[in-house]
MARPA-84525 format. One line per field, with one value per residue: x, y, z of N, C-alpha, C, O, CB in turn; residue number from 1. Coordinates in nm, 3 decimals, decimal comma. Glycine has a CB too. Example, Ala and Ser with C-alpha at 12.3 -4.5 7.8 and 13.67 -1.06 7.14 Angstrom:
BEGIN
n_u	[1,319; 1,285]
n_v	[-0,569; -0,225]
n_w	[0,780; 0,708]
ca_u	[1,230; 1,367]
ca_v	[-0,450; -0,106]
ca_w	[0,780; 0,714]
c_u	[1,320; 1,290]
c_v	[-0,330; 0,003]
c_w	[0,780; 0,787]
o_u	[1,424; 1,341]
o_v	[-0,332; 0,114]
o_w	[0,846; 0,804]
cb_u	[1,131; 1,408]
cb_v	[-0,447; -0,060]
cb_w	[0,905; 0,572]
resi	[1; 2]
! end
This chain:
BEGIN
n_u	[0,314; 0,252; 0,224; 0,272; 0,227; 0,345; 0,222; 0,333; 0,207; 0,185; 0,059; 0,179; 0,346; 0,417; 0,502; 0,556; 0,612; 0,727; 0,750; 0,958; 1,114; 1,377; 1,451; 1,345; 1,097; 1,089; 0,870; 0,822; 0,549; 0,472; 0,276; 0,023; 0,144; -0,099; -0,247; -0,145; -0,069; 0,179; 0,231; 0,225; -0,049; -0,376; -0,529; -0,817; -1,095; -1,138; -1,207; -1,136; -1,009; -0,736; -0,632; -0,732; -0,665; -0,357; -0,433; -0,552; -0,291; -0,128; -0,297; -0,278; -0,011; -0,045; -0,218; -0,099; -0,084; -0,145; -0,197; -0,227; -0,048; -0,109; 0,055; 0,171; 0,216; -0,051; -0,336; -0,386; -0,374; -0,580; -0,769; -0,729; -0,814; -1,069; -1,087; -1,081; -1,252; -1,444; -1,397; -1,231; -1,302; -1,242; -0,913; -1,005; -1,030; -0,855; -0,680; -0,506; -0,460; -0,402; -0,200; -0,023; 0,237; 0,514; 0,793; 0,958; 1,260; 1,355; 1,484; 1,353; 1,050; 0,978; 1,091; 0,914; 0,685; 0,773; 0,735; 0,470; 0,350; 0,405; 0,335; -0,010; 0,000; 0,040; -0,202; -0,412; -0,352; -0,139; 0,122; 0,448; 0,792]
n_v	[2,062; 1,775; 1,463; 1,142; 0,801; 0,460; 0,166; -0,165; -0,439; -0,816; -1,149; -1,193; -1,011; -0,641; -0,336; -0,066; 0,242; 0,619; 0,889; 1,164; 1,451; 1,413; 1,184; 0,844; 0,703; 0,403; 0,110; -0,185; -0,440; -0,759; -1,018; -1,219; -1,585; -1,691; -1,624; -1,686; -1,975; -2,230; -2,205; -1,966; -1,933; -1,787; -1,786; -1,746; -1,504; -1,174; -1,077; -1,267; -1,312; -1,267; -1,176; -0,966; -0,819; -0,828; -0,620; -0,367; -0,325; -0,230; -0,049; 0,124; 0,282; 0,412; 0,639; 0,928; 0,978; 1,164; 1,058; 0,750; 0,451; 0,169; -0,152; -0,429; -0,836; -0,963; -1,077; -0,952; -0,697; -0,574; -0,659; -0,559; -0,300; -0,311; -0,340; -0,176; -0,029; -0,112; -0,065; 0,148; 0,393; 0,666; 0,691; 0,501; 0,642; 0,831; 0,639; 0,606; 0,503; 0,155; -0,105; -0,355; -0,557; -0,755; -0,853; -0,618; -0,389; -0,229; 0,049; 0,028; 0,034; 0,309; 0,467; 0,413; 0,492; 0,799; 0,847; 0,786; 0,946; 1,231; 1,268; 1,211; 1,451; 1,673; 1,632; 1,687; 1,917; 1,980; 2,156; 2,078; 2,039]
n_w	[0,183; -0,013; 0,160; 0,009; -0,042; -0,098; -0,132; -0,119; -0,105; -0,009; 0,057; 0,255; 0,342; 0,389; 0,252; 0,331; 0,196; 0,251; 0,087; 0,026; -0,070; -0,146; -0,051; 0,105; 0,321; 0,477; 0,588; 0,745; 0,748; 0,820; 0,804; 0,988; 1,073; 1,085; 0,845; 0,668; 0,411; 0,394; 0,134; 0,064; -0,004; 0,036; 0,339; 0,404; 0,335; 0,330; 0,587; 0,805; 1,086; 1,130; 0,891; 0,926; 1,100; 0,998; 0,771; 0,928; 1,062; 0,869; 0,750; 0,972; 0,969; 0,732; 0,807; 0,816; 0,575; 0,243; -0,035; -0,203; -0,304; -0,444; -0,487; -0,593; -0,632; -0,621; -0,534; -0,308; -0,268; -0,396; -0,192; 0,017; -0,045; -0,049; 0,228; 0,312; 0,217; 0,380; 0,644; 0,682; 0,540; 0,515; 0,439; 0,223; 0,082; -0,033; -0,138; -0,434; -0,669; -0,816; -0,887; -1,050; -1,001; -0,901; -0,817; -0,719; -0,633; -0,379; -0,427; -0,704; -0,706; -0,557; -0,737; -0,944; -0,798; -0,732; -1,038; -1,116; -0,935; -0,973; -1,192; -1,148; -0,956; -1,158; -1,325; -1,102; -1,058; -0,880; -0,759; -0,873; -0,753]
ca_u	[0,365; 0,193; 0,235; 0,290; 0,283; 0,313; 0,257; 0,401; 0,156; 0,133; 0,000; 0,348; 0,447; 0,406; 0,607; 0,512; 0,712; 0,691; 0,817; 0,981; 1,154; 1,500; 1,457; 1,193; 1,109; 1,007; 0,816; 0,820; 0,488; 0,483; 0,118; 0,046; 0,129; -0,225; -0,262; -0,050; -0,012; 0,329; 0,283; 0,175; -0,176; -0,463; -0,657; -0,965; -1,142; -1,045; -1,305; -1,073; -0,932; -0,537; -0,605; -0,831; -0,548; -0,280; -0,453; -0,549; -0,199; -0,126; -0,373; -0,235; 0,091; -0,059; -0,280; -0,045; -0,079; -0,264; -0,247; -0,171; -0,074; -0,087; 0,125; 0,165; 0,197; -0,160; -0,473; -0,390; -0,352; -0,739; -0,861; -0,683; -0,893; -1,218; -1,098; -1,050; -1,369; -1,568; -1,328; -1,181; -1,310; -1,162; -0,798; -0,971; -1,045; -0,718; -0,619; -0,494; -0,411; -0,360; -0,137; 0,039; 0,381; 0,579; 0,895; 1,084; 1,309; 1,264; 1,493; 1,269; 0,936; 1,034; 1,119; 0,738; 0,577; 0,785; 0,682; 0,348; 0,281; 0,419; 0,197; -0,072; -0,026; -0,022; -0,322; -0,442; -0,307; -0,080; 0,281; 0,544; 0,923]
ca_v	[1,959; 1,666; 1,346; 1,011; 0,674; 0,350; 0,038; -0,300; -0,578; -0,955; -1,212; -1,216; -0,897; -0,524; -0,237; 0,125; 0,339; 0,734; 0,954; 1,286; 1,557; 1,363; 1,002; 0,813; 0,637; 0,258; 0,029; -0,327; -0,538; -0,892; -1,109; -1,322; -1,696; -1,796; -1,526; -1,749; -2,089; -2,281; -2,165; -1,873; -1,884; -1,714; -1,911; -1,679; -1,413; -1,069; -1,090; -1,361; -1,218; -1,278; -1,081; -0,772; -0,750; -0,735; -0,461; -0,277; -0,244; -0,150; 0,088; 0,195; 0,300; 0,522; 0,782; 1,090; 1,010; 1,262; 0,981; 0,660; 0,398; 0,029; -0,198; -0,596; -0,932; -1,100; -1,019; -0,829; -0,528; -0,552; -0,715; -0,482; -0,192; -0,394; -0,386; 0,030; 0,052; -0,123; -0,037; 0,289; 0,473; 0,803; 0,603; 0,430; 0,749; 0,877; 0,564; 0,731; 0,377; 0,029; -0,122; -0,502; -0,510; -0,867; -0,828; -0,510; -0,368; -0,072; 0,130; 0,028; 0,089; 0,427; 0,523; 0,373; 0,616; 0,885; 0,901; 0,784; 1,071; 1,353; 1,286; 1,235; 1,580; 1,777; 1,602; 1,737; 2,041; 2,037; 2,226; 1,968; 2,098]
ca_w	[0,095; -0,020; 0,148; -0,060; 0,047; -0,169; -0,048; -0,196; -0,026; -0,046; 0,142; 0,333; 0,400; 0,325; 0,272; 0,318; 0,162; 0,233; 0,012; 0,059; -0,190; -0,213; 0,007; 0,164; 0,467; 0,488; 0,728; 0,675; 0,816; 0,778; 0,837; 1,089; 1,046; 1,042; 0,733; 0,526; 0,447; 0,355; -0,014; 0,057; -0,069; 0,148; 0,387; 0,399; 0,307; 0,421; 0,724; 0,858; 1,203; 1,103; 0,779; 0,945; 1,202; 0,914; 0,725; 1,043; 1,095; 0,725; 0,761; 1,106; 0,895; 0,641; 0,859; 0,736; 0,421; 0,157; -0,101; -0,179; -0,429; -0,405; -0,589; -0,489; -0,753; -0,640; -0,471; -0,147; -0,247; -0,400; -0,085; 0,121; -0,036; 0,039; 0,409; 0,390; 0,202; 0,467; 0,764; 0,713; 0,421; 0,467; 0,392; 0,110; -0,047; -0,052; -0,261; -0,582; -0,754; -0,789; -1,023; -1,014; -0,990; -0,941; -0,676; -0,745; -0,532; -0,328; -0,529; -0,832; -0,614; -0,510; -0,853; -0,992; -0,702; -0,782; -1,139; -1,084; -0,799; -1,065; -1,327; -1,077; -0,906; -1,275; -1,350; -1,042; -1,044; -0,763; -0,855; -0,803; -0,752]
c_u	[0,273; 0,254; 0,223; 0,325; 0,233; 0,340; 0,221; 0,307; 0,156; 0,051; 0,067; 0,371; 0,371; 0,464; 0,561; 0,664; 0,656; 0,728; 0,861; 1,091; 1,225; 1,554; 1,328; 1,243; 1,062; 1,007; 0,802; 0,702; 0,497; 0,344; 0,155; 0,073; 0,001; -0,280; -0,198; -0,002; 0,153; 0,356; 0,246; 0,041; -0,253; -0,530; -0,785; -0,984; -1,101; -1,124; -1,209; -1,011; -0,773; -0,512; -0,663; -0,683; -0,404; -0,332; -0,506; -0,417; -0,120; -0,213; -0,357; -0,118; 0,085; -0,182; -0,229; -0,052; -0,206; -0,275; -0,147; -0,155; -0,036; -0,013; 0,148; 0,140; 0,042; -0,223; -0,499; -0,413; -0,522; -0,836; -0,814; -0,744; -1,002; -1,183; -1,132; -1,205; -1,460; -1,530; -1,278; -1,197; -1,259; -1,015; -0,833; -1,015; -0,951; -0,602; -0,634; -0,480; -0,383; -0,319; -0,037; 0,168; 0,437; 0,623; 0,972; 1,176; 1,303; 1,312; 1,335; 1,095; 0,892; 1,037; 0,946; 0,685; 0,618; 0,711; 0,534; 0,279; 0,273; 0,318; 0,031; -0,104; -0,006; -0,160; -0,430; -0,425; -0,191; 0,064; 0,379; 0,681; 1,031]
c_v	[1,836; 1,539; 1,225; 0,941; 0,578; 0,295; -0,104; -0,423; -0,745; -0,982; -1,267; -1,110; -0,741; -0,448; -0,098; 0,244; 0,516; 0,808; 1,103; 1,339; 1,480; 1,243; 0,992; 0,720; 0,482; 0,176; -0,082; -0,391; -0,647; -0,913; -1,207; -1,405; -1,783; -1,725; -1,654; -1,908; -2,126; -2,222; -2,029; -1,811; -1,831; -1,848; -1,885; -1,581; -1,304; -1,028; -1,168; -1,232; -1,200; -1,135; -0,892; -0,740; -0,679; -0,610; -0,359; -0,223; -0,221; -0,001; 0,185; 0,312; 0,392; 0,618; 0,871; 1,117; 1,061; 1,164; 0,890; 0,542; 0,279; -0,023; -0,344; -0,686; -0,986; -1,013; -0,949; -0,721; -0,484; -0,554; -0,591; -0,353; -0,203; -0,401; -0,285; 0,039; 0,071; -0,040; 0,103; 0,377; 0,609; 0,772; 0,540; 0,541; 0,821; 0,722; 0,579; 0,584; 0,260; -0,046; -0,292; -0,471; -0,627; -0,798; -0,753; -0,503; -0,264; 0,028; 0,122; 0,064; 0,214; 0,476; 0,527; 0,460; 0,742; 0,969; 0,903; 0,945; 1,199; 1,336; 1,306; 1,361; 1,693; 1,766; 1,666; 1,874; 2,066; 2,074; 2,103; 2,056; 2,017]
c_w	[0,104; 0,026; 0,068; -0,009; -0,090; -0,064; -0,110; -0,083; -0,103; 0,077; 0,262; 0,420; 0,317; 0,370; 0,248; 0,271; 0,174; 0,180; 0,003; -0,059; -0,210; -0,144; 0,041; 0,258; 0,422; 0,566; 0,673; 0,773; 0,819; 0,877; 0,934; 1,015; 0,979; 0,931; 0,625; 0,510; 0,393; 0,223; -0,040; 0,035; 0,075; 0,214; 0,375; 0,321; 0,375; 0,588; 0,816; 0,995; 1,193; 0,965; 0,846; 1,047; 1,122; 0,864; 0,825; 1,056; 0,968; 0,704; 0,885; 1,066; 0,776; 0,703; 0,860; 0,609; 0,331; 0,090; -0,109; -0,270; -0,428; -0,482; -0,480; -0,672; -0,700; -0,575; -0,377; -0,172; -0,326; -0,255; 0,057; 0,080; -0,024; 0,160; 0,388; 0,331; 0,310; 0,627; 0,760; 0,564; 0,411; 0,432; 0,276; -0,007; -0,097; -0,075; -0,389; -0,727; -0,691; -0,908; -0,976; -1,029; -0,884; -0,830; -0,711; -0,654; -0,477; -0,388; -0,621; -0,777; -0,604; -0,661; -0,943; -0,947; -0,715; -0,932; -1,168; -1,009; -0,892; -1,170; -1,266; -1,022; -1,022; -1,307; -1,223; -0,976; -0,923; -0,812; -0,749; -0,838; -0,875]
o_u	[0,224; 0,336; 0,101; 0,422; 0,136; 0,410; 0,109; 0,364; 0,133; -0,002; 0,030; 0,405; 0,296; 0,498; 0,536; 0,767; 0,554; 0,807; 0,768; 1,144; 1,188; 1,668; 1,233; 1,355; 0,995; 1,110; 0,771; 0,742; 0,620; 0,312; 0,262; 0,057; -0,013; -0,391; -0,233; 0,086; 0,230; 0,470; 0,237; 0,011; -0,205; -0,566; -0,867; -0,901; -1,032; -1,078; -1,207; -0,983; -0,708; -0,427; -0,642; -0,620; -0,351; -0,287; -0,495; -0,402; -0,010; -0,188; -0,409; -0,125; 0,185; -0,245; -0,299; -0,038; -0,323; -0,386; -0,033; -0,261; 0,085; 0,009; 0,144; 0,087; 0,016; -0,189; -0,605; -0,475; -0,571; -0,932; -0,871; -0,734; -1,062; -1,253; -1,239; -1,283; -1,526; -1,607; -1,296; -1,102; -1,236; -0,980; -0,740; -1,028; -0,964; -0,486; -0,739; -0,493; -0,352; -0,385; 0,003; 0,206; 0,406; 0,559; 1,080; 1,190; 1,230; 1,231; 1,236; 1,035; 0,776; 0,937; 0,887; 0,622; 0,527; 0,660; 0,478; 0,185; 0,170; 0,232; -0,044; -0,221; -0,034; -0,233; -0,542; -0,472; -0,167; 0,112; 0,382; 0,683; 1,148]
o_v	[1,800; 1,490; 1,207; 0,949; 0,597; 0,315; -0,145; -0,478; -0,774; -0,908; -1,353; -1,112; -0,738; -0,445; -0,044; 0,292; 0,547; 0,843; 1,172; 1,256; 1,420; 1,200; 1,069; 0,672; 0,468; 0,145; -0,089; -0,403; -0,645; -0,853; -1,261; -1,382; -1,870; -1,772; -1,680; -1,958; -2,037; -2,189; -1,984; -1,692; -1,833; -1,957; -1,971; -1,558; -1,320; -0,955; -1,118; -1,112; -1,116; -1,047; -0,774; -0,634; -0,570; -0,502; -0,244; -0,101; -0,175; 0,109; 0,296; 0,422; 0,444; 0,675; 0,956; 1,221; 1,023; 1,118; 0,899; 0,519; 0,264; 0,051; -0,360; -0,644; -1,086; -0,897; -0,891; -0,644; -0,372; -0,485; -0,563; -0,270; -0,104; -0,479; -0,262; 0,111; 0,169; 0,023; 0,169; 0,415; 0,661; 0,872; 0,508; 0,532; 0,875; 0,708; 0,571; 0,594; 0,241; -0,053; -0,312; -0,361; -0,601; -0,719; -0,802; -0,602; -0,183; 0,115; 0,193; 0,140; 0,241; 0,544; 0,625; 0,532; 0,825; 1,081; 0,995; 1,019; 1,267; 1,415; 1,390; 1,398; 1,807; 1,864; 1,694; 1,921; 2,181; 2,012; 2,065; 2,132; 2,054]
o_w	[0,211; -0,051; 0,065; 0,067; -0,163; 0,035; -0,141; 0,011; -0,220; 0,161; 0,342; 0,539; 0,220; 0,489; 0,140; 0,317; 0,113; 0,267; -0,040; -0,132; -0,311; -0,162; 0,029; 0,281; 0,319; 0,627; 0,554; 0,889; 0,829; 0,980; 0,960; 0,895; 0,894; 0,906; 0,509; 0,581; 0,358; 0,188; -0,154; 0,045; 0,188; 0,170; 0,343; 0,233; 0,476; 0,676; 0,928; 0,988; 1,255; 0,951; 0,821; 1,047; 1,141; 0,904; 0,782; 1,063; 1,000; 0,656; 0,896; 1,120; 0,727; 0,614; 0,916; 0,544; 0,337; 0,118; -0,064; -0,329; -0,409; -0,578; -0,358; -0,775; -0,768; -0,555; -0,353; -0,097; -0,309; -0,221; 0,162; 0,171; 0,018; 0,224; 0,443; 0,394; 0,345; 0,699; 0,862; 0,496; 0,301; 0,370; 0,202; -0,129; -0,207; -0,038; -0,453; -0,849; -0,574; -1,012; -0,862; -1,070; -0,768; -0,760; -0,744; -0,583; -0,534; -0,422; -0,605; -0,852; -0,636; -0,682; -0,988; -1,025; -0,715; -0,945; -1,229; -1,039; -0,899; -1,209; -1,314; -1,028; -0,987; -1,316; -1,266; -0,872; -0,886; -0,906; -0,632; -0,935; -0,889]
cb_u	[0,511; 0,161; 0,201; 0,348; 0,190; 0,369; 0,180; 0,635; -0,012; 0,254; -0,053; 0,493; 0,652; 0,308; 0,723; 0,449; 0,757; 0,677; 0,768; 1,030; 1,205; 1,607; 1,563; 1,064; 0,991; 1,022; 0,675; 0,989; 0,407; 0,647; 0,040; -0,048; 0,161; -0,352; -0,160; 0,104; -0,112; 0,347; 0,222; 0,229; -0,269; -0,592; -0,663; -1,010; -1,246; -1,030; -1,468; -0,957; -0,956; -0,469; -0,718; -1,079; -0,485; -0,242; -0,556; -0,590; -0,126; -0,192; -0,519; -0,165; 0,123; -0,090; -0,318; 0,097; -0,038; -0,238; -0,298; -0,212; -0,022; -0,190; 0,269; -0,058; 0,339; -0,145; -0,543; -0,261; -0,164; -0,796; -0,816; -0,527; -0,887; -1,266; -0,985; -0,874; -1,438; -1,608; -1,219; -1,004; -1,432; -1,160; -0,757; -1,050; -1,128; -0,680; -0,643; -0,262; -0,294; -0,458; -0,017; -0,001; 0,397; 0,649; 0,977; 1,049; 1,394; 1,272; 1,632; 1,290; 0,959; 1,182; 1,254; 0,654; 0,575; 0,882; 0,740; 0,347; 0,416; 0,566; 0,186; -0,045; 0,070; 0,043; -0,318; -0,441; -0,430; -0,083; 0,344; 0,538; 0,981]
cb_v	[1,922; 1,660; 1,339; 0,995; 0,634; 0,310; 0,048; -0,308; -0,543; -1,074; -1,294; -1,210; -0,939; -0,479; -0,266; 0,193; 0,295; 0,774; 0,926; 1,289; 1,704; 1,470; 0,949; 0,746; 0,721; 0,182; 0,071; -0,422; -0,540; -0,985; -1,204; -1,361; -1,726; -1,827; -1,351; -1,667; -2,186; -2,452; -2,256; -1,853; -2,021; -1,590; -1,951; -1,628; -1,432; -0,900; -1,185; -1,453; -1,288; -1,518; -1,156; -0,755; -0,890; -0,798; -0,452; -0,345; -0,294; -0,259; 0,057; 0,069; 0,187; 0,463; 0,799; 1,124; 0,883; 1,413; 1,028; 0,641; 0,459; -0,048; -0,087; -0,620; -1,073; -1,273; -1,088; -0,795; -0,445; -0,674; -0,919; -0,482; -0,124; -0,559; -0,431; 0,201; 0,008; -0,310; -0,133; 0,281; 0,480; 0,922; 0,500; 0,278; 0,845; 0,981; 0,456; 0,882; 0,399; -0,037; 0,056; -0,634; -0,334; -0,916; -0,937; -0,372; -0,393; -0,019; 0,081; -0,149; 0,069; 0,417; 0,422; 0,244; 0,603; 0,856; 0,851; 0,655; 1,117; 1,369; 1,105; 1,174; 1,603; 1,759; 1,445; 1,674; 2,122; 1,935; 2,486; 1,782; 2,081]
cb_w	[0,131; -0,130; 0,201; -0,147; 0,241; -0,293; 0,090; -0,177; 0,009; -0,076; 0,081; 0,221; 0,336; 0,310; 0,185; 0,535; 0,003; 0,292; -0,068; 0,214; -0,184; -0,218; 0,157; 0,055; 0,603; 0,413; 0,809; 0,679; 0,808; 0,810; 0,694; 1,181; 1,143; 1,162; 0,753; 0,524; 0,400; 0,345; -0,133; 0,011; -0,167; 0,079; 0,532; 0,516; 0,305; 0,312; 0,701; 0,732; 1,354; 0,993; 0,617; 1,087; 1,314; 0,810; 0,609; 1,170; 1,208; 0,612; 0,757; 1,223; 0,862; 0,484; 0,964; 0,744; 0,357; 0,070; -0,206; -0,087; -0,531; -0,395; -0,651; -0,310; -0,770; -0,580; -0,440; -0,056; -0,366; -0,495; -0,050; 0,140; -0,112; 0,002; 0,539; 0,279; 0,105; 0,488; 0,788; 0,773; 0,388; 0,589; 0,488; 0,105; -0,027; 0,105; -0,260; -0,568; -0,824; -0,722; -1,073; -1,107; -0,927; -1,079; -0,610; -0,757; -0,534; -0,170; -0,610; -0,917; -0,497; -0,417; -0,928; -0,942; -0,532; -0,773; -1,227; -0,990; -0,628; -1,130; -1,437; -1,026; -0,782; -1,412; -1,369; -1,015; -1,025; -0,635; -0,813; -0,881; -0,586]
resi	[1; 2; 3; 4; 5; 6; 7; 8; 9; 10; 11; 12; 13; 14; 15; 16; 17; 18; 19; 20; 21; 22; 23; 24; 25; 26; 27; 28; 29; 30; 31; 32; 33; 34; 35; 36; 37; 38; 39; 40; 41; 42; 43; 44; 45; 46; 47; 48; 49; 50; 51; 52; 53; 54; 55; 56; 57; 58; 59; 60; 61; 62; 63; 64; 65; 66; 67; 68; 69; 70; 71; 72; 73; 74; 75; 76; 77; 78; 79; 80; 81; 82; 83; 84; 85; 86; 87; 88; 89; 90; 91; 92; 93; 94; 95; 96; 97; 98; 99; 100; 101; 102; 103; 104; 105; 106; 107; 108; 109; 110; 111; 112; 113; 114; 115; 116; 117; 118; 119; 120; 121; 122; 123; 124; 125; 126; 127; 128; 129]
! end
């Protein structure tokens, strides 16, 4: 069976969701302090040591996963595949997508990666149940 993982990032927080035949699992990270100021905006670049440590352990969190599909309202979830390119490229190759997506809820999340993943694995041939 194919593993699926979305994952909902900001500059706050991120949520891994894993997805299995008829529920899913989910891990909640949250960024350091010095990742984020009062309004949330970034302080640095993704080199910054607060940010490599968040997506280290974002990327700690999806090593089972066959593929993977980002989703986030602002720039993390770009900058966070500029970490995997430079930092862990066999993880950023088994990123299947990246798509924006505001503050859902995990129902509504879950439902996005579901339908996303199925169309995805015809297109790729894989037989989905």
């Amino acid at each position: 069976m194919t593993r699926h993982s979305t994952v909902w990032i900001d500059h706050k927080d991120a949520k891994v969701f894993y997805l299995g035949d008829a529920n899913f699992e989910e891990k909640e990270l949250h960024a350091p302090k010095s990742y984020v100021t009062s309004d949330g905006a970034k302080h640095a670049k993704h080199t910054d040591p607060a940010t490599a440590t968040f997506f280290a352990n974002v990327a700690k969190v999806l090593t089972s996963a066959d593929s993977v599909l980002l989703v986030g309202p602002g720039p993390a979830k770009l900058e966070f595949v500029h970490y995997l390119t430079a930092h862990n490229p066999q993880l950023a190759a088994r990123v299947v997508g990246v798509e924006s997506a505001d503050h859902p809820t995990d129902r509504q999340i879950v439902a996005h990666a579901r339908a996303y993943f199925a169309t995805h694995d015809r297109m790729d041939g894989v037989h989905v149940r």
